[in-house]
C-alpha positions as CSV (number, residue, x, y, z in Angstrom):
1,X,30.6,110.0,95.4
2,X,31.6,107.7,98.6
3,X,30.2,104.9,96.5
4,X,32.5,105.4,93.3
5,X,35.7,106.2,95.3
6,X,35.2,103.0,97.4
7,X,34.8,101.3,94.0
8,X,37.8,102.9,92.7
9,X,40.1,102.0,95.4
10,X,38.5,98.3,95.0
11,X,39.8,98.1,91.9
12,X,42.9,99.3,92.7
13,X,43.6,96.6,95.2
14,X,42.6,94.1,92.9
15,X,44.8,95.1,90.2
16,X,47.6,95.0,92.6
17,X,46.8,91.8,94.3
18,X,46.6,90.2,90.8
19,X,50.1,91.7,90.4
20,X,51.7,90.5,93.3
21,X,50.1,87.1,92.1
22,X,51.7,86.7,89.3
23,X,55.3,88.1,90.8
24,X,54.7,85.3,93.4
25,X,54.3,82.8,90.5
26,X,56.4,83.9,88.2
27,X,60.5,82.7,88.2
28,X,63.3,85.4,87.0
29,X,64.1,83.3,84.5
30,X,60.3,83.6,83.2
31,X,60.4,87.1,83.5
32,X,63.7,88.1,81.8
33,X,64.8,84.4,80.6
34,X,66.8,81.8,81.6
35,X,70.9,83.0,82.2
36,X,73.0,79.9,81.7
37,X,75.8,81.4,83.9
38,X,73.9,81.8,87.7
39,X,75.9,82.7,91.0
40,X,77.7,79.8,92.5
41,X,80.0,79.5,95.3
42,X,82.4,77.9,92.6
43,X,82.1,80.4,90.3
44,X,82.1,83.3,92.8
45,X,86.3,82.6,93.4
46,X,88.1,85.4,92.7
47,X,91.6,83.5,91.9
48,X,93.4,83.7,88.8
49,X,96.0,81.3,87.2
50,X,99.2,82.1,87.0
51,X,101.7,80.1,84.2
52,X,104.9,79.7,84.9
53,X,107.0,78.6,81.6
54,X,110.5,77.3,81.6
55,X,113.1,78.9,79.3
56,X,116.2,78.2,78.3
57,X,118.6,80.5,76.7
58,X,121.8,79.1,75.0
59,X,124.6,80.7,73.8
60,X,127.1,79.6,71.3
61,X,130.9,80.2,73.0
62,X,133.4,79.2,69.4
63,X,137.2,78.0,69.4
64,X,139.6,78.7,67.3
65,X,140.3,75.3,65.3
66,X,143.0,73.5,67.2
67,X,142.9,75.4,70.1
68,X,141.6,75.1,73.4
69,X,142.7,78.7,74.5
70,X,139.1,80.9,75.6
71,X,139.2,83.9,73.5
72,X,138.9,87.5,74.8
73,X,135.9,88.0,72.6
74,X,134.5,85.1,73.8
75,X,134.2,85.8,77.2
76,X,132.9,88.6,76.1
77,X,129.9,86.9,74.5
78,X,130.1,85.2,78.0
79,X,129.8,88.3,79.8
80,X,127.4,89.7,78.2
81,X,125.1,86.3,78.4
82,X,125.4,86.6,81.9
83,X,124.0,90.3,81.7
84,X,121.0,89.8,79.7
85,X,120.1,87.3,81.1
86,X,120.2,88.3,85.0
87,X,121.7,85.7,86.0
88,X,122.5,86.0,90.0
89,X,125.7,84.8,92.0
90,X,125.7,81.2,92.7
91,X,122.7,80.4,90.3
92,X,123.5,77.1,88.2
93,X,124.7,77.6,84.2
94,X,125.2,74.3,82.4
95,X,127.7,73.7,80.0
96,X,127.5,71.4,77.2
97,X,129.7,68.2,77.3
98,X,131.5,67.4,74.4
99,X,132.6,64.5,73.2
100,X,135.8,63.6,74.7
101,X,136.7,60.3,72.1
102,X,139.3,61.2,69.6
103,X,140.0,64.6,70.8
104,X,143.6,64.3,72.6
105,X,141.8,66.0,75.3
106,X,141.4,69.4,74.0
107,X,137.3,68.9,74.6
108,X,138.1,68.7,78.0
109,X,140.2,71.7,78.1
110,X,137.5,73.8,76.2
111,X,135.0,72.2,78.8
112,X,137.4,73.6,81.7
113,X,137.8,76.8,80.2
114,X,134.2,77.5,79.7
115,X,133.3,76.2,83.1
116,X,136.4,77.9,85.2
117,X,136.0,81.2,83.8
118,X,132.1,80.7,85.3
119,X,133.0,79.5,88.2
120,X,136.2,82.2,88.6
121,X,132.8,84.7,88.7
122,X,130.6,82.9,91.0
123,X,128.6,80.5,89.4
124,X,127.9,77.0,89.8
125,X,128.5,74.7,86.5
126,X,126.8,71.6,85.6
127,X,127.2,69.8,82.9
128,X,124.7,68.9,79.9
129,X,125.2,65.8,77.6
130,X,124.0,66.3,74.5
131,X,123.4,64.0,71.4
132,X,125.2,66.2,68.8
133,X,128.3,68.6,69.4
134,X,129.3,71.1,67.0
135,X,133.1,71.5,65.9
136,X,135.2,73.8,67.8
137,X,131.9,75.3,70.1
138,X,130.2,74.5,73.0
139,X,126.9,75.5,73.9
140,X,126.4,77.4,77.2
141,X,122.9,76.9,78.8
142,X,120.9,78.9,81.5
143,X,117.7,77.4,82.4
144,X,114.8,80.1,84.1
145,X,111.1,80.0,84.9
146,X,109.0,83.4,84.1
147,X,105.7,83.8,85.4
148,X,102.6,85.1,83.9
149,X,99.3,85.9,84.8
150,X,95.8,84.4,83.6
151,X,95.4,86.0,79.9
152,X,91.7,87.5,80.5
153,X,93.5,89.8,83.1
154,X,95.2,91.4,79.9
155,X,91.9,92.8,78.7
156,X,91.9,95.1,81.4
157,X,89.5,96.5,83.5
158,X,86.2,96.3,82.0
159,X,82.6,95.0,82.5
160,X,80.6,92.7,80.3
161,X,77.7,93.7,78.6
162,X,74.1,93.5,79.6
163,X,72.6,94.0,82.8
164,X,74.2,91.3,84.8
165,X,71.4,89.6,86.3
166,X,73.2,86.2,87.0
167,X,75.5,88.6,90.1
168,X,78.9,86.5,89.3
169,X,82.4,88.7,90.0
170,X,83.9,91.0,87.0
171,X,86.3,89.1,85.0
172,X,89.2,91.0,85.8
173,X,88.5,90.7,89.9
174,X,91.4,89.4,91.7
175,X,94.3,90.1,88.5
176,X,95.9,92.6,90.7
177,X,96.8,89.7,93.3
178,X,98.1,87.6,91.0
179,X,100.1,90.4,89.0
180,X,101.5,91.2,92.4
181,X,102.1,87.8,93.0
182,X,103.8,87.3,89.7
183,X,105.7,90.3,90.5
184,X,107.2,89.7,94.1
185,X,108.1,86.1,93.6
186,X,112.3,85.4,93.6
187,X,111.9,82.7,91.6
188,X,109.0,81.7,89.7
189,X,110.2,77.5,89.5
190,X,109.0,77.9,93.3
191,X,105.8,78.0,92.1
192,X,105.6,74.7,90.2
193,X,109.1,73.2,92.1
194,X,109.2,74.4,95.5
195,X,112.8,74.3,96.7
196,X,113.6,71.2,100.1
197,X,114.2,74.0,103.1
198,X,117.9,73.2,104.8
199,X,118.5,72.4,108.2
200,X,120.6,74.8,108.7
201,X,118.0,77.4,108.6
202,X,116.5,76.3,111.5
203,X,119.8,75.5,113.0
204,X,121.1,78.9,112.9
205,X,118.2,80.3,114.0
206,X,117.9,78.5,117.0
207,X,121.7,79.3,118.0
208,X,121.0,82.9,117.2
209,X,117.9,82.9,119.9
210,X,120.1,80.8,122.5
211,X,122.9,83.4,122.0
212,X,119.9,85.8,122.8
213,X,118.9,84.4,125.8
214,X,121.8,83.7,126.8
215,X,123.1,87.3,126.8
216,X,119.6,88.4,128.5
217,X,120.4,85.8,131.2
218,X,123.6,87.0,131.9
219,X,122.8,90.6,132.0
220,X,119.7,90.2,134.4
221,X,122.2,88.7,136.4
222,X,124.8,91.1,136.7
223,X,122.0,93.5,137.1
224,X,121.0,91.4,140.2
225,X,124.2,91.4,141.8
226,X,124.6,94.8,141.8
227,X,121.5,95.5,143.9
């Protein structure tokens, strides 16, 4: 009975050695097949792109023919531009420039009316040439960037099929940084245009940290002198 369990166990060992033979031999890929998408440091980023498209909405503003008068309803329609489309104190809204030959300068009044009743509310006016003007309008441009995020984050959160043997990142990891980046950003153009810093940042900083110090100097000294 010793005889056949020794035996048995022999041929237990075998069958595992052979196993572990062929596992040692043996690739993943000849196992379960070759995965064209494998676990790469480049394809382990988790970033996402984020578009940021330029758009710019116009606005007809009309004149009554002969006259360079801006009518009530008209800056209305002005008003009401300036709603929809957000558009902050001191941001830049170009005005189209019309064509001033022939016109015994009532394009230019037009052009001033347009561009002081803007300005009367905060706004900074540019002009825009452009190759065709319409009679008795001007067009009233506001140029803005919106952001958006990498389209497979639209999809949601989900996991691809199969079992995943090539151990890359889920398709939707790292959406919710760029959404939140897309989100927080004052101005999306920053992304593609960053805005030249001023001096005077820095300037008014520093004066407001030499005021500081100043202060701190002159009240550690009082401090001392009343000891």
């Amino acid at each position: 009975m010793q005889q056949n369990l020794f035996k048995k166990t022999m041929t237990q060992a075998g069958l595992m050695g052979m196993l572990l033979l062929i596992a040692s031999c043996t690739s993943p890929e000849g196992l379960f097949g070759a995965y064209e998408n494998t676990a790469t440091p480049e394809k382990a980023k988790l970033e996402k792109k984020i578009t940021v498209s330029e758009l710019t909405p116009t606005l007809i503003v009309d004149f009554e023919a002969g006259r360079g008068r801006l009518a009530d309803m008209e800056k209305g329609k002005l008003l009401g531009f300036i709603e929809a489309q957000n558009i902050e104190f001191g941001e830049t809204v170009e005005v189209e420039l019309p064509n001033i030959r022939g016109s015994s300068g009532l394009n230019e009044q037009r052009f001033a009316e347009v561009a002081t009743f803007l300005q009367d509310r905060g706004f900074s006016v540019a002009p825009r040439a452009t190759k065709e003007n319409a009679a008795d309008s001007l067009r009233v441009y506001f140029v803005k960037y919106v952001a958006t995020v990498d389209p497979n984050c639209e999809k949601g959160w989900h996991k691809p099929k199969g079992l995943g043997y090539e151990n890359l990142p889920l398709p939707y990891m790292g959406c919710a940084n760029a959404d939140a980046l897309a989100g927080m950003i004052a101005n999306p153009r920053d992304l593609v245009d960053p805005a030249n810093e001023s001096s005077a940042i820095g300037e008014r900083a520093a004066k407001a940290v030499e005021q500081y110090r100043a202060g701190a100097a002159s009240s550690a000294s009082a401090g001392g002198s009343g000891d």
